[in-house]
C-alpha positions in Angstrom: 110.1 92.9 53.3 109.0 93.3 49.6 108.4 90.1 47.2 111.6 90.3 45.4 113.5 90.3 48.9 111.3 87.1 50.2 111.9 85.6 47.3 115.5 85.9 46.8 115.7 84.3 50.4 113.6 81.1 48.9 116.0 81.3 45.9 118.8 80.8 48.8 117.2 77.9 50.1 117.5 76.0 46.9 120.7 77.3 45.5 122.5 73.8 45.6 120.5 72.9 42.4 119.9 76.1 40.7 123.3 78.6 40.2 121.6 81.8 39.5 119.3 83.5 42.5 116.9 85.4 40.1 116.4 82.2 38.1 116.0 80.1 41.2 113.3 82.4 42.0 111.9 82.4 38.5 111.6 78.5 39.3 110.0 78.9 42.5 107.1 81.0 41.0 106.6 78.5 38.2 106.2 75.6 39.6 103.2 77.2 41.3 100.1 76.8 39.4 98.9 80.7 38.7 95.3 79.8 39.2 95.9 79.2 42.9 97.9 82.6 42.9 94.8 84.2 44.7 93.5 81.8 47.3 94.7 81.9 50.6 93.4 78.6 51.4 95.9 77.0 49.3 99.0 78.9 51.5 97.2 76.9 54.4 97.1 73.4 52.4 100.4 73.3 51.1 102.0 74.4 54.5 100.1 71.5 56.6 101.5 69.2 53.4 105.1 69.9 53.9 105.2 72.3 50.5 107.0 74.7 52.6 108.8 76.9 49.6 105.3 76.8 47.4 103.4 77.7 50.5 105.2 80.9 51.1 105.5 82.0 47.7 101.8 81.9 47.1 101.6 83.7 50.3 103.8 86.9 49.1 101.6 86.8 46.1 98.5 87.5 47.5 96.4 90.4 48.1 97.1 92.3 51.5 93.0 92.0 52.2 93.0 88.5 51.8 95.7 87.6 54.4 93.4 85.9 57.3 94.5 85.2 60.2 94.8 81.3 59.3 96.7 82.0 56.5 99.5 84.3 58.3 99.9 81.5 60.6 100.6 78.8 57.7 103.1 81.2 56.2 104.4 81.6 59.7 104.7 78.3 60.2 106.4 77.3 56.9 108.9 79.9 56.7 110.0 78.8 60.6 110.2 75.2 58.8 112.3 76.3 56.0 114.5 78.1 58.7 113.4 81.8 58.1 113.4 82.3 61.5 113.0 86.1 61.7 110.4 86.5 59.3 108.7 83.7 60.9 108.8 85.9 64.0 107.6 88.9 62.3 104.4 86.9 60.9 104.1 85.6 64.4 103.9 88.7 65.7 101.7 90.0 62.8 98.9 87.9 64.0 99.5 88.7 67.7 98.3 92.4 66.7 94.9 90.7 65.5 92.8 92.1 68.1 90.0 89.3 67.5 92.8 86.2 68.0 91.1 83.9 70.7 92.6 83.4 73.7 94.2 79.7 72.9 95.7 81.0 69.6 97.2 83.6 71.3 98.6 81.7 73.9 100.1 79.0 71.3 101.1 81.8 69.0 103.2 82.7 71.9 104.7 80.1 73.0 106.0 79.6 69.5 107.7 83.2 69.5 109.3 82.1 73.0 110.5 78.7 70.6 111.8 80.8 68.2 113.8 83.0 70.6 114.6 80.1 72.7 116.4 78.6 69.2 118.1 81.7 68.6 119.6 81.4 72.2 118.0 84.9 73.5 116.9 82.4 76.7 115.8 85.7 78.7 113.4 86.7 75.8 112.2 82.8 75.7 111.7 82.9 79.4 109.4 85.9 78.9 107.4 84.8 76.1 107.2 81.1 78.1 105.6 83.1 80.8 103.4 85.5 79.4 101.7 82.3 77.7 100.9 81.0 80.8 99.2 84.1 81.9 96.5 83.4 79.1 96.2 80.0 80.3 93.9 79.7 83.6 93.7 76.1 83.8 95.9 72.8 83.5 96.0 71.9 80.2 99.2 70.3 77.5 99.8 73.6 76.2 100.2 75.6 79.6 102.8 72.2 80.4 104.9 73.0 77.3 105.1 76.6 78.1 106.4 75.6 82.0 108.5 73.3 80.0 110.1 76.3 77.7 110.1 78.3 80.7 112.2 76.0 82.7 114.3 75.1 79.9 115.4 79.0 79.4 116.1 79.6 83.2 118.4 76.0 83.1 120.5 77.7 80.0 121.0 80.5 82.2 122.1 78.7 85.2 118.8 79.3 87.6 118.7 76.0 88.2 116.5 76.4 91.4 113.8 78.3 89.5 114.4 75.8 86.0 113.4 72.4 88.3 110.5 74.5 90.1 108.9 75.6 86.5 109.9 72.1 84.9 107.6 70.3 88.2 105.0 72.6 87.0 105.4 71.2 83.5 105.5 67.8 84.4 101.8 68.2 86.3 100.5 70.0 83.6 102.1 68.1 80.4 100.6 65.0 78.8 102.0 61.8 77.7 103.7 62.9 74.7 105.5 65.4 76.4 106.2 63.9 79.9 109.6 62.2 78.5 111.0 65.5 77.0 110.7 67.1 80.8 111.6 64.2 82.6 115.1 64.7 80.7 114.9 68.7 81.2 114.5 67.8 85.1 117.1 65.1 85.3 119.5 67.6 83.4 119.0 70.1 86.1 119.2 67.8 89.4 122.0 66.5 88.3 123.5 70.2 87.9 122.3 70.8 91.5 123.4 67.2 93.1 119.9 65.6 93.2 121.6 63.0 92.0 118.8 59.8 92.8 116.0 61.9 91.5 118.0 62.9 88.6 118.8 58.9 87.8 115.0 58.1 88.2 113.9 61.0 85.9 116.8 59.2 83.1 115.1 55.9 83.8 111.6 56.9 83.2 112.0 58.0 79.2 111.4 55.0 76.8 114.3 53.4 74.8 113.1 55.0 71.3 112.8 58.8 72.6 115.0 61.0 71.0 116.5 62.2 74.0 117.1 57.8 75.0 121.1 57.7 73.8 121.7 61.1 76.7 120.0 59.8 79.1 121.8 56.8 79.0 125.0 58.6 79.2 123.7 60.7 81.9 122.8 57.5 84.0 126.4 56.5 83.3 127.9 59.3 84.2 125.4 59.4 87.5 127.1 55.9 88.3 130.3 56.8 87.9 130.2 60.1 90.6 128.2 57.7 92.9 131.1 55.2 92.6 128.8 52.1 91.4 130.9 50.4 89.3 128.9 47.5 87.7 125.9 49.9 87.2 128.5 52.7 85.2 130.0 49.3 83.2 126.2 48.2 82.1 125.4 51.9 80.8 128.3 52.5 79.3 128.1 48.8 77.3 124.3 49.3 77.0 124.9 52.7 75.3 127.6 51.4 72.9 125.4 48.8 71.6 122.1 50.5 71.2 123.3 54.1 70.5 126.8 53.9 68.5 125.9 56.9 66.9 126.3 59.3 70.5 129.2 57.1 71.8 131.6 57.7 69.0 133.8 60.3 71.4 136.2 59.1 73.9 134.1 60.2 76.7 132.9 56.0 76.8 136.6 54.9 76.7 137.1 57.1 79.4 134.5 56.0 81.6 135.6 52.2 81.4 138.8 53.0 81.8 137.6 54.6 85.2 135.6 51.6 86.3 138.8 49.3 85.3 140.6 51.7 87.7 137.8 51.5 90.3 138.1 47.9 90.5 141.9 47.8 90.4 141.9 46.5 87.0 145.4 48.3 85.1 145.4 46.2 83.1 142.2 46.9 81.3 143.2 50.4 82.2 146.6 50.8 80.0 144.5 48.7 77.4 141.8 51.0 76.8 144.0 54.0 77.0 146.3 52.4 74.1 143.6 51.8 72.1 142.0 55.2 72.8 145.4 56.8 71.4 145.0 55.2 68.5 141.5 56.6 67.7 141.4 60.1 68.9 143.8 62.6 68.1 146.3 63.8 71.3 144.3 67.1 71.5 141.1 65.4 72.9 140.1 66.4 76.0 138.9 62.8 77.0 142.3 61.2 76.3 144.3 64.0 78.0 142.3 62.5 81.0 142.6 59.2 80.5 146.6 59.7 80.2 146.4 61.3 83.4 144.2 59.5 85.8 146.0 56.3 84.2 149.6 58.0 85.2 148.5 59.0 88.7 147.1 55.0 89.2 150.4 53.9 87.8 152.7 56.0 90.3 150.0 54.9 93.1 150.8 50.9 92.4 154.5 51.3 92.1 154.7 53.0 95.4 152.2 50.6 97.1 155.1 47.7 95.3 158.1 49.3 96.9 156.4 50.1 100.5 155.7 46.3 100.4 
């Protein structure tokens, strides 16, 4: 890709402020200091700082002899940060044909491409990349757990769920701390696909309220009491989730699971209630509500023939 092409892309990135491409790119160039033009060690110092668009431009500007290995990396790494996924890739792979790479860059290297194609939902291509990491790994270390953990993750999004929890148990001896919520969630995802539904409400349980993946797995644990049929338990996660996570219980799919325990407990009452209210929020198309409607109608023609047998 030549500089004018790279740096019309950059130009792309920051289009909401500047109209014009070529004088976006024109910006981009300026506001990089032309001493600095030459030294590669700067690519690698504004990349680990965040100056993603400044990082790469110096980059593209410097001499094809002084791109170290280092260096590629950092440009790699920012363009995959600034969402230039493909030409991350091809730097990626740029470095992989360094024939001196040690044996953990390679293997991280790697496991980024398998990231990378992972993100751009090529889960076969991930789940080869994910492996042939772990063939440069011997022994247990973090790195070798995130690679299970990719690898897993890619067979789960193509429905090998048997093969996902196997490589995600690998993970989960291999990973540390940091990681070990992150795969707990993977794993809980997957038993619950395959009915391991008390291991699967364990693995929920055991990530921290402030993870990132926190608000699902309260859901999940929910939804996990709701197929199991206990009651109070589905009520508390439901509430719990509502409270602490508004943010991913704004659908109906909440409304719709209290309306189920209120029809559990023989509460249609509560049950017509929070179906009203429901209509009034969500528009007659959503799939929660079409539910709700229904299992509400079936409870209601259940009670008026229970009434007229009595």
């Amino acid at each position: 890709m030549t500089t004018r092409r790279f740096l019309h892309l950059l130009a792309l990135k920051i289009r909401n402020c500047v109209r014009h491409p070529v004088v976006a790119c024109l910006l981009v160039i300026l506001c990089v200091p032309a001493s600095h033009a030459q030294h590669q060690i700067d690519v690698q110092r504004l990349s680990a700082e965040g100056e993603h668009l400044r990082a790469l431009t110096l980059y593209e500007l410097l001499p094809t002899r002084k791109m170290g290995t280092d260096t590629q990396i950092a440009a790699a790494k920012s363009s995959w940060a600034l969402g230039l996924n493909r030409q991350a890739a091809e730097k990626f792979d740029m470095v992989l044909r360094d024939v001196n790479l040690s044996m953990e860059n390679r293997a991280r290297i790697t496991l980024s491409r398998g990231v990378l194609e992972y993100q751009e939902q090529r889960y076969p291509e991930a789940s080869l990349y994910a492996e042939k990491t772990i063939s440069y790994l011997r022994d247990t270390s973090p790195l070798r757990g995130r690679a299970y953990l990719l690898w897993g993750q890619s067979l789960s999004r193509t429905g090998a769920y048997g093969a996902a929890q196997e490589k995600l148990e690998r993970a989960l001896a291999d990973a540390d701390e940091a990681d070990k919520a992150e795969i707990n969630f993977a794993l809980g995802m997957v038993e619950m696909r395959i009915g391991k539904l008390e291991k699967a409400e364990g693995r929920f349980k055991a990530i921290p309220a402030q993870h990132d993946r926190s608000a699902a797995s309260v859901r999940a644990l929910a939804s996990i009491a709701l197929q199991t049929q206990q009651i109070e338990q589905a009520r508390f996660w439901i509430e719990k989730g509502k409270s602490a996570y508004p943010e991913a219980f704004l659908d109906s799919w909440a409304e719709y699971g209290l309306m189920q325990v209120a029809l559990v407990s023989g509460d249609l009452a509560t049950a017509r209630k929070l179906t009203e209210e429901a209509q009034k929020n969500y528009p007659a198309s959503d799939s929660w509500l079409i539910l709700m409607r229904a299992a509400l109608e079936e409870s209601e023609w259940g009670h008026k023939g229970l009434v007229q047998e009595n």
